[in-house]
N, C-alpha and C positions, 0 to 999 in steps of 0.2 A: 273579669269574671267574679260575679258574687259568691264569696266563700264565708258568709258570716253563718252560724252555726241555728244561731234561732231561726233565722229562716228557709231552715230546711225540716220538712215536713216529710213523717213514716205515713207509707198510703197503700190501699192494696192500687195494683196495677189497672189502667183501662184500656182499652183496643187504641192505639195509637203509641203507647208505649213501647211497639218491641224493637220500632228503629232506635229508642233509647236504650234498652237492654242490649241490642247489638253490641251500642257503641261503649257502655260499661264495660260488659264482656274483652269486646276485644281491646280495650287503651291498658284495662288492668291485668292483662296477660301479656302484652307486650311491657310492660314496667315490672311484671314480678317474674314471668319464667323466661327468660333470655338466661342463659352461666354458662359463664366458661369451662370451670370445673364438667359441667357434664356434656358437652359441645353442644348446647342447645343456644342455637341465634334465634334473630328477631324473625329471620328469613324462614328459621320451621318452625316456629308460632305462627308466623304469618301462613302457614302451608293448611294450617285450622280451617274449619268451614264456620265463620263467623257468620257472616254476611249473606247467603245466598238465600233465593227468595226461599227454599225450600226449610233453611233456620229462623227464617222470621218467620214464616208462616208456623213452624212450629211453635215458636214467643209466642203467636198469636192463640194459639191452640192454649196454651198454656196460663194465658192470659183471660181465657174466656172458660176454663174448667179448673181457677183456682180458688181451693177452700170445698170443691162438692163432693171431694172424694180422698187422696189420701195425700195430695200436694197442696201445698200453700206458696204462693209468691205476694212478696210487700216491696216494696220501692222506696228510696228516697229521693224526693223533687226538693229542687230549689228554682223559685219562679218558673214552676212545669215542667223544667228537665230533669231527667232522669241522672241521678248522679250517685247510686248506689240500687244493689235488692239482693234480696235473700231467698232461696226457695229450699225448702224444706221436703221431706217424702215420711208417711208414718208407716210404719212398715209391721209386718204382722209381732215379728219380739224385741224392735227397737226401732226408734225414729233415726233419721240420718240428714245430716244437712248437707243438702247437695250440692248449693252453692253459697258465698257468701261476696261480693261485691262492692267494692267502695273506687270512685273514680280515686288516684293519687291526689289531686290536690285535694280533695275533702277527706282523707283519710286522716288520725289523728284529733277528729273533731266528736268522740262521742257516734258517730252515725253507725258504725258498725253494729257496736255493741245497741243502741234502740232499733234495728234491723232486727238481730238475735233476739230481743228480749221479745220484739212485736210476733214473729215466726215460731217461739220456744211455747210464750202462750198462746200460740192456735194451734200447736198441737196438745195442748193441752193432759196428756197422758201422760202418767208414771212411768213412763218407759226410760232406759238408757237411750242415749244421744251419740251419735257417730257420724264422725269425717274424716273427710281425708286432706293432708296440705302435702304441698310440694317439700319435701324432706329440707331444702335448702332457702326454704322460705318461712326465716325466723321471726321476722314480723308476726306473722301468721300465727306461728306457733306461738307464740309471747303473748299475743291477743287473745288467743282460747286458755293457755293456761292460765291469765289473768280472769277468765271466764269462768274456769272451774273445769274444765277438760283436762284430759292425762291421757299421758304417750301412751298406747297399748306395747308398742314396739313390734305389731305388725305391721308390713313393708307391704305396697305393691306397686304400681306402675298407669300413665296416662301415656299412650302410643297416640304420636301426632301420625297426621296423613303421609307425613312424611316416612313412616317409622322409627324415627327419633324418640327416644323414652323420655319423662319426665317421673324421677324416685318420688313419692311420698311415704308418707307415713301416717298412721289411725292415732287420731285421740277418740277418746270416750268421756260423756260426760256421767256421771254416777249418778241415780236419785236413791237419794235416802229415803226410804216409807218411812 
């Protein structure tokens, strides 16, 4: 697999893309929320509704109404695959990053963070910035605080189908006027 870095390209998404966000989605949730600490296996992530036509077809939906109104999705391809993307929401008194996606093996390569930066300016506004990471996923955390985000040190919760919880925790990122 090609993993050299220049040759991965930030793009917005086009109709054909959401079997690749699928498979983003679901390899980078099986590599980051499995823990033992919180009895979450591979088995109630897998319990997700990653894959069904009714989730691509929403990709696609998403795919075909991003940028016209208050969500933004951008991708990273390497030789056309989909190997990372980020979707953004601008919300009436803060924007929020709803997702942020990078396959494991391209992770640590810069792509995250030109993800961020391509999704930060389309939304374009002076607004604070808000997400949400898995409380136990320090990567994650390490990555936006290197960003410029900060712990709010509110808590809440992602309930798989299984009803199994997954903790997070809010960063914020601040704009200075």
């Amino acid at each position: 697999m090609e993993k050299d870095c220049s040759k991965v390209i930030i793009t917005d998404p086009t109709l054909g893309d959401e079997n690749g966000l699928v498979f983003v989605h679901k390899k980078t949730w099986l590599a980051t929320y499995p823990n033992k600490k919180y009895k979450i296996s591979r088995k109630d992530i897998l319990s997700k509704d990653f894959d069904s036509e009714k989730k691509i077809e929403s990709w696609r939906n998403t795919i075909k109404n991003s940028g016209k109104k208050s969500k933004y999705i951008c991708v990273a391809k390497c030789k056309d695959k989909v190997v990372g993307f980020c979707l953004v929401s601008k919300k009436e008194k803060f924007n929020e990053l709803d997702v942020l996606y990078v396959l494991p093996e391209y992770q640590r390569m810069g792509i995250g963070k030109k993800l961020l930066d391509r999704a930060i300016g389309w939304l374009g506004e002076k607004k604070e910035g808000k997400l949400k990471v898995a409380l136990y996923n320090d990567n994650a955390v390490s990555f936006y605080e290197k960003y410029g985000f900060v712990k709010t040190g509110v808590t809440s919760r992602t309930r798989l189908l299984n009803g199994k919880v997954i903790p997070e925790i809010q960063l914020i990122l601040y704009i200075n006027n």
